[in-house]
N, C-alpha and C positions, 0 to 999 in steps of 0.2 A: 529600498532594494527589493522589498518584495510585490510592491507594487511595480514595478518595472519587469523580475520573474515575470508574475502575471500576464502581461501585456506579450512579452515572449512566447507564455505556452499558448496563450489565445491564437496567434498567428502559426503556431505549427498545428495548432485544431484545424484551424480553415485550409490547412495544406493536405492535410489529411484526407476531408471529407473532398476536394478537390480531384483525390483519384480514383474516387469513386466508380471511375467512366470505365475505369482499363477492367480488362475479364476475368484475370486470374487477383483481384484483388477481394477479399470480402471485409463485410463490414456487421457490428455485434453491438445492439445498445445492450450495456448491462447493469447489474441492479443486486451488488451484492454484499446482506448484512455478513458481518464479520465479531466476531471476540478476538481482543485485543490485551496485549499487556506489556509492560515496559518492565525488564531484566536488567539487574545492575551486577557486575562484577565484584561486588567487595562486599564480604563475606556477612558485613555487618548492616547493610544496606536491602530490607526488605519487601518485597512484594506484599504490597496490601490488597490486590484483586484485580482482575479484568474489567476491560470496558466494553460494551458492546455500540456498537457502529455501523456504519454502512460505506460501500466504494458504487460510484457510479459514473458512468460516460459513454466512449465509443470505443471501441478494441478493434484495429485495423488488421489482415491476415494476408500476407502476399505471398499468395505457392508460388513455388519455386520448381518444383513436382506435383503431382497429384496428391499425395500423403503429406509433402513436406510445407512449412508455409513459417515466415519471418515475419512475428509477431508483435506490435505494437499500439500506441492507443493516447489517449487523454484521460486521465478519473479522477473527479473529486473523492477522497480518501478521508473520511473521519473516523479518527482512532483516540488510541491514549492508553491510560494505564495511572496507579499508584505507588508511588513509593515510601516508605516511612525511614526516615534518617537516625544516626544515634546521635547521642552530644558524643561533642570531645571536648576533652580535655590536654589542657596545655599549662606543664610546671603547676600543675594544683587549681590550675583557673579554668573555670570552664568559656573557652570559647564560642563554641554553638550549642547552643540547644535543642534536644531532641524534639523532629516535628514530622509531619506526614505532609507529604505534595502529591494533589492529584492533578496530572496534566493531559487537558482535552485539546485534539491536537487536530487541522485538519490541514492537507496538503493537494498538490496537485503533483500524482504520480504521471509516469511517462513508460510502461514497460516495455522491455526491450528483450525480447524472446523467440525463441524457436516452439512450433505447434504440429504438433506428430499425431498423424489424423489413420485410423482404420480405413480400410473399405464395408463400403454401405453393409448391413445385414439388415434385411427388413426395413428402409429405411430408417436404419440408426444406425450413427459411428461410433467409437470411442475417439478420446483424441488425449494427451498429453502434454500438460507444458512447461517448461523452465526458463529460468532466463534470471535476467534483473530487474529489480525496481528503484528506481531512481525516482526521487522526489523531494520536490520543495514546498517547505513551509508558510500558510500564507494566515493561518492564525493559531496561537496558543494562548490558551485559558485556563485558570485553575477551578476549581470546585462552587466556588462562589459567582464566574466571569469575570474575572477577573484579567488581566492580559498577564499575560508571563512569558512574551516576545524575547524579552533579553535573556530569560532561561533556554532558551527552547533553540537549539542549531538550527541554521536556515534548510540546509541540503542534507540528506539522508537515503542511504543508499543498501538494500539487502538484495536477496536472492528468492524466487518465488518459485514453486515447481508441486505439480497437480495433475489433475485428469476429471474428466468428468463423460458425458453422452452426447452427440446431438441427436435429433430427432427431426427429419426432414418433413416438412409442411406443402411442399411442390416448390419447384422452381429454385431459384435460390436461398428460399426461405425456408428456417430452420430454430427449434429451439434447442436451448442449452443450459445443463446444469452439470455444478463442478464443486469440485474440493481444491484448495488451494492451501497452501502453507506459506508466510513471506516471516522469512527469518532475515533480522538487521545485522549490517557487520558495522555501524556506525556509532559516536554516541549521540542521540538526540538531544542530551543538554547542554544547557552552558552556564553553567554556574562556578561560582571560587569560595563558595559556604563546603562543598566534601571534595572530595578529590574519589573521584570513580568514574565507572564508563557505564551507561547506562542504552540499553540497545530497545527496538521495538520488533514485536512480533506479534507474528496475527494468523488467525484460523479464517478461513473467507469460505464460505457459502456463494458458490457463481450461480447467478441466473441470468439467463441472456436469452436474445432473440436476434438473427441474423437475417441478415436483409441484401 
């Protein structure tokens, strides 16, 4: 299945760079590390530390207006996070036993956003952006490389919203750096060892260049 995924977002990449030709479309290779950490809902289930990472690809922008533009893209997304579980206990017998999982996770995101852009000051904008991140997983690994496929949900889905500068170069060309926040409303695992929901989030550092 997730080779097949795969094969789907590659064909909506080449659809992408395809419209390239029209005016009001722009186009952004970016290049951006990220801290990363996986949140679990149940009370007893701990964060052991963040990971740090990197998100890279092309981010597509199609104004709609001069300020406004409906934002979207292809990026390789390498994250993760640690968790530490507790045992339980059941009728006096212990069931599971307390352990720690770290899981290295990489995806191919697809954002799906609105981008709220200033007017020039001295060749530089601000700009703004929110939306969703949608993505599917196409490997999960533990600490050692391990595969951890069957732990790991295929699809995952949050919300991501930032801002950052551009800085015009002439023409169409421009660079760009940003702060981003992507908070998950999904759970990324799948496991039947704990019974909790376990979400990911991440700090992202944008750096881009627009063409």
């Amino acid at each position: 299945m997730r080779k097949t995924a795969l094969l789907i977002l590659l064909f909506i990449s080449a659809q992408l760079l395809t419209a390239q030709s029209a005016g009001d479309y722009r186009f952004s290779f970016v290049l951006t590390p990220q801290i990363s950490w996986v949140k679990s809902d149940h009370t007893d289930v701990d964060n052991k530390g963040s990971q740090f990472g990197y998100n890279f690809g092309i981010i597509m922008d199609r104004f709609f207006s001069h300020n406004y533009a409906f934002s979207t893209g292809l990026t390789i997304n390498t994250t993760g996070g640690k968790l530490a579980y507790p045992s339980v206990t059941t009728n006096g017998t212990e069931t599971f036993s307390a352990m720690s999982q770290t899981y290295q996770l990489k995806y191919i995101e697809i954002p799906l956003g609105l981008k709220l852009r200033s007017e020039d000051m001295h060749r530089t904008n601000i700009y703004g952006r929110f939306g969703l991140s949608p993505q599917i997983n196409i490997q999960a690994q533990n600490s050692g490389g391990k595969s951890i496929n069957e732990e790991v949900r295929l699809f995952d889905l949050g919300y991501h919203l930032g801002g950052g500068i551009e800085y015009s170069l002439g023409g169409r060309n421009a660079l760009m750096i940003g702060v981003l926040f992507n908070n998950g409303f999904m759970d990324v695992t799948d496991h039947d060892y704990f019974d909790d929901k376990a979400i990911l989030n991440r700090l992202v550092f944008e750096f881009g260049f627009i063409f």
